[in-house]
N, C-alpha and C positions, 0 to 999 in steps of 0.2 A: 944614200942620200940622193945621188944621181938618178937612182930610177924613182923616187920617190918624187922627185919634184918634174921628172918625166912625164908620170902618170899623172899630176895633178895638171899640167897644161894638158897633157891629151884631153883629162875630160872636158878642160875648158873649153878647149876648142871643138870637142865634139857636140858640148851644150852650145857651143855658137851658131855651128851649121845646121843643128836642129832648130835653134828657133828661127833661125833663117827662113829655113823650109816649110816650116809650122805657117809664118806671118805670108808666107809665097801664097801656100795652099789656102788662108785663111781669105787671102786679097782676091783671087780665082773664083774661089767656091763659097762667097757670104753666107749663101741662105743654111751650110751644114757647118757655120764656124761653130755655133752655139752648142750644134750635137756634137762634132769632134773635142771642143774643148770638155764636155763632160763625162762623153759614154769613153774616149778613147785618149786623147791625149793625156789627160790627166791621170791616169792611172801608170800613163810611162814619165810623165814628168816627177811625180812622186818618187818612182822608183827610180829617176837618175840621181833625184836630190839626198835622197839614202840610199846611193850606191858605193859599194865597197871599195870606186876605185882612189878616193882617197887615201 
């Protein structure tokens, strides 16, 4: 149970400083939010949302 509820703050908190970073790089670089949100983030944001560290 202990590591169970381990792993699900880790990923919380990994999904926190990602979109941290996301909204950093997002605020820096306007003109390529639109392609990263499409060609690149999104494809790893899916893949954290159905990640098996749940």
């Amino acid at each position: 149970m202990a590591l169970f509820l381990f792993r699900k703050y880790a990923a919380t908190k990994l999904r926190e400083a990602y979109v941290k970073a996301y909204s950093t790089a997002c605020s820096r670089v306007p003109e390529t939010s639109s392609w990263m949100s499409q060609g690149v983030i999104t494809p790893i944001r899916n893949q954290m949302n159905t990640s098996t560290l749940y």
